[in-house]
N, C-alpha and C positions, 0 to 999 in steps of 0.2 A: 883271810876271811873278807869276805863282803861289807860285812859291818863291824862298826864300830861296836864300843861294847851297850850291851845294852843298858837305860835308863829307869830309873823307876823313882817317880817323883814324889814324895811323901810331905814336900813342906815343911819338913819338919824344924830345917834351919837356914829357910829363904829368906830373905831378909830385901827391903824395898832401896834401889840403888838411888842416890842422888836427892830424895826426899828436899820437898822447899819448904821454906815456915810453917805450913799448914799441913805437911806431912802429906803431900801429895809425889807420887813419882809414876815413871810411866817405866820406868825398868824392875826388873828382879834380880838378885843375885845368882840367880838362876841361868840368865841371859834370856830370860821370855821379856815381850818386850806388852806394854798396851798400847792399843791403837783407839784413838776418836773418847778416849776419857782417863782416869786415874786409879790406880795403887793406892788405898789410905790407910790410916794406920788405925783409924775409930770406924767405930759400927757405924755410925752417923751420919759418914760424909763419903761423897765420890761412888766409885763406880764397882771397887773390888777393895777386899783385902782378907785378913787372915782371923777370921775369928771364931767358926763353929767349933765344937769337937772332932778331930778329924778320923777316918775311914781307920780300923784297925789296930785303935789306940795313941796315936801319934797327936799332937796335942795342937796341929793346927791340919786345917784347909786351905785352897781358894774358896772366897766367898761372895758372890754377888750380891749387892745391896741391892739395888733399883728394881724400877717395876718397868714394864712392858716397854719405856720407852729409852731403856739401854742400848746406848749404839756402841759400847765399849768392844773391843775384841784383844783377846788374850792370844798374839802369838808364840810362835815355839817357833825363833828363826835359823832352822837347820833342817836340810833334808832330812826327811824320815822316808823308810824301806820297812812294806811287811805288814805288819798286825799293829794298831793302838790299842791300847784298851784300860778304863781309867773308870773308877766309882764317884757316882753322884747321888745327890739328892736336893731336892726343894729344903729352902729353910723357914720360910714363914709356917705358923704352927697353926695359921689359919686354914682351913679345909676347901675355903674358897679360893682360898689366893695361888695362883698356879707357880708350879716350879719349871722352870724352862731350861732346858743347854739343845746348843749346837754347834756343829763341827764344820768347817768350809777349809777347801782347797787354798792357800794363798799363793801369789806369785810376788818376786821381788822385783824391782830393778833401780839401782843407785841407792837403795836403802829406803827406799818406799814401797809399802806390802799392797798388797791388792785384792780384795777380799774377793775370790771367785765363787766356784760352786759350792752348793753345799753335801755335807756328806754322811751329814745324820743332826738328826732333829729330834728332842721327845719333850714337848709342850707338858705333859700330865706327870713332871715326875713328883714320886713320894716324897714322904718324908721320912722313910724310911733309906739304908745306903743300896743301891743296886749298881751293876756292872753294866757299862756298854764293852761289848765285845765283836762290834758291828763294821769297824772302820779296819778294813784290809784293804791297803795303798800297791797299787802295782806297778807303783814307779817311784822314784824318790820324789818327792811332795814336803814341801811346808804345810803344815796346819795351824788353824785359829780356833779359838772357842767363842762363843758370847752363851753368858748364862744371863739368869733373866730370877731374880732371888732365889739361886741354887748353890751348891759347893760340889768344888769337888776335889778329887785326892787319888793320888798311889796313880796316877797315870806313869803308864809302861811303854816305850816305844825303843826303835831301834833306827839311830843316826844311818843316814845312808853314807858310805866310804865311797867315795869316789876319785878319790886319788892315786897313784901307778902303788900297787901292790903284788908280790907274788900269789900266784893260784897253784893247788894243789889238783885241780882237775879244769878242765873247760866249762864244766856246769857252772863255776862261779865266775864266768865272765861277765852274767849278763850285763851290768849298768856302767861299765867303764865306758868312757869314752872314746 
C-alpha cells in the first residue's frame, strides 16, 4: 500500500513531552511539534493546551487560548497523502469574540519547519463543533495549524509511505521515488 496506516487524532491520551517548571512544552506525545509559542497545562497560560470538552465525547481537545495576536503553530511533522479532515470550534462563549483556525503547507530542512502557503482558513468559527473537510493534499505535504481561541479534535489524515515497498499494480506507484 501507498500509505501508512491511517491516523485519527482524538486527544484523548496525549500528553505534553518535556514540560519545564511552569509546564510549558513545545512537544506532544503525539510527536506534533509547536513552533513560535507553548503546550500548557492551565487554561491560563501560553499558547495551546487540552482543555474544552472534546468533539464526540472524548474528554479532551487541542485548545487555543490567545486572541488575535497568536503566532503559535501546531505542526504534524510527517508527510501526509490525500484527504485531512478534522472538527473544530471557537471557544470563547462570547458572540463577539471570533473563533479562528488555519491550515498552511510546511516545509522542513535540518529540523527547522517553515510555515508556507496557506490551505484553509475560517475566521467566523462557531461555537458550535463543525467539520473541515476541505484540505485534499496531492502530494505528500507536512501541515500546520494556528488557531486563534478555537479547538480542535478527531483530526484524520494518512502518513505518506515513501519507502521501497511492493505494489500490487502500477497505479500505486505514484509518490516513490
Amino acid at each position: 500500500s501507498v500509505f501508512a496506516d491511517t491516523v485519527t487524532e482524538d486527544f484523548e491520551s496525549v500528553t505534553l513531552v518535556n514540560a519545564d517548571s511552569y509546564g510549558r512544552a513545545t512537544e506532544l506525545s503525539n510527536g506534533w511539534k509547536i513552533q513560535g509559542g507553548y503546550i500548557g497545562t492551565t487554561k491560563d497560560s501560553y499558547d495551546y493546551g487540552f482543555w474544552t470538552t472534546a468533539y464526540n465525547g472524548s474528554s479532551k481537545s487541542l485548545t487555543a487560548q490567545y486572541g488575535g495576536s497568536n503566532n503559535a503553530y501546531v505542526i504534524i511533522p510527517v508527510l501526509l497523502d490525500g484527504d485531512v479532515t478534522f472538527y473544530y470550534r471557537k471557544t470563547s462563549s462570547s458572540s463577539s469574540t471570533a473563533g479562528k483556525v488555519y491550515a498552511y503547507k510546511v516545509t522542513e530542512s535540518e529540523g527547522t519547519y517553515t510555515i508556507g502557503s496557506r490551505i484553509f482558513m475560517d475566521e467566523s468559527a462557531t461555537s458550535s463543533w463543525q467539520q473541515c473537510t476541505s484540505i485534499h493534499l496531492t502530494e505528500p505535504t507536512m501541515i500546520a495549524f494556528k488557531m486563534v481561541r478555537a479547538a480542535m479534535d478527531d483530526v484524520v489524515y494518512n502518513p505518506a509511505s515513501l519507502e521501497p515497498h511492493e505494489h500490487s499494480d502500477a497505479s500505486e506507484w505514484s509518490y516513490d521515488e
